[in-house]
C-alpha positions as CSV (number, residue, x, y, z in Angstrom):
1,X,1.5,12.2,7.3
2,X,0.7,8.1,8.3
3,X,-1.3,6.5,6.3
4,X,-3.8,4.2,7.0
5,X,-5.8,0.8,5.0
6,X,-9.5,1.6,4.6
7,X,-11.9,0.9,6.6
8,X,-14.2,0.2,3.5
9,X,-12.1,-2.3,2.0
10,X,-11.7,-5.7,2.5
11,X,-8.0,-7.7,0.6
12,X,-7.2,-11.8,0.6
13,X,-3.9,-12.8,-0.5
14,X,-3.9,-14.5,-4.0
15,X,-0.9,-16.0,-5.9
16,X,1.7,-13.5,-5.9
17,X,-0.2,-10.5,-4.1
18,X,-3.4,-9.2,-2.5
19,X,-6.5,-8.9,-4.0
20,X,-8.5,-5.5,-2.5
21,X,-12.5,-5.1,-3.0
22,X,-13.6,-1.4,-2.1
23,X,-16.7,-1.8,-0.3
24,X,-17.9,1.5,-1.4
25,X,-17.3,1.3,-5.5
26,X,-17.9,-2.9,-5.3
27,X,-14.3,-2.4,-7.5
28,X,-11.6,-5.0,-6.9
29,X,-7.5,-4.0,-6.9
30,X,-4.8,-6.2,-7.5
31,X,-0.9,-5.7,-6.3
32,X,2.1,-7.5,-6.6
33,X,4.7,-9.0,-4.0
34,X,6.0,-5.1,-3.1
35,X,2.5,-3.3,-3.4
36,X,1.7,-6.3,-1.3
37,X,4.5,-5.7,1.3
38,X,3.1,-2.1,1.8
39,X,-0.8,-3.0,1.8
40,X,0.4,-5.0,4.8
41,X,2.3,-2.4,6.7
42,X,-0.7,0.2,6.5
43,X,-2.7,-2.2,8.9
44,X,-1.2,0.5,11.3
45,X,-0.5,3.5,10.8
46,X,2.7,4.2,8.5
47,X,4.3,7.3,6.9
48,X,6.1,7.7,3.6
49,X,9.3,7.0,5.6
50,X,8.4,3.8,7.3
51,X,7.3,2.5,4.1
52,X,10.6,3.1,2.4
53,X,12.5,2.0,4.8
54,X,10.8,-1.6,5.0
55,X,10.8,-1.7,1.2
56,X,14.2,-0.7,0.7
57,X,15.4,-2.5,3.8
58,X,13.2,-5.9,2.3
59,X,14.0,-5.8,-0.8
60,X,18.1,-4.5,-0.4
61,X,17.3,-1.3,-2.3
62,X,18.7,2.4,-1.6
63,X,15.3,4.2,-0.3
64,X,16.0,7.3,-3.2
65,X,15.1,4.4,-5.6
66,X,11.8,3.1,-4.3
67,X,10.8,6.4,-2.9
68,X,9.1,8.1,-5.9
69,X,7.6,5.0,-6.5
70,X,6.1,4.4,-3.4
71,X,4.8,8.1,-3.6
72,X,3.0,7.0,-6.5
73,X,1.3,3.8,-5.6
74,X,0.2,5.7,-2.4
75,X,-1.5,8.7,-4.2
76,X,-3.2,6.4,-6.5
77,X,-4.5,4.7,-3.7
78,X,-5.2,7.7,-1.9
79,X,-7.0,8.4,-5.0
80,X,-9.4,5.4,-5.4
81,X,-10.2,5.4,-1.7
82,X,-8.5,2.2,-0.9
83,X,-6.2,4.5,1.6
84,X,-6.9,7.2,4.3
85,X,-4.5,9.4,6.0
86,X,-4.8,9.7,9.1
């Protein structure tokens, strides 16, 4: 399964992170410096894997510690639309 940034949402950069606005809902998002890192990556297509790899890989962390984590902040996005799979 890749995953895949909205087409229906629209993200600046801001201090430390990314700001998202969801077309659709007119709702903004906020992530940090690794939510951030992963927004980018989706520009393209990118599975679970890729994603822990350049996180872990970035951010000198074993993947089995970022992995769940990552799971999560991709469902939620699933979630609120800001994602698609593809």
């Amino acid at each position: 399964m890749t995953y895949l940034v909205s087409p229906d949402c629209v993200s600046c950069a801001v201090e430390d992170g990314v700001a998202i606005l969801d077309l659709k809902s007119n709702t903004y998002f906020s992530l940090d410096e690794v939510g951030t890192s992963i927004w980018d990556r989706m520009v393209n297509p990118a599975s679970l894997d890729d994603l822990t790899n350049a996180v872990a890989s970035e951010y000198d962390v074993a993947p089995e510690e970022c992995r769940g984590d990552i799971k999560d902040l991709l469902d939620d996005m699933l979630k609120n639309g800001l994602i698609q799979v593809v």
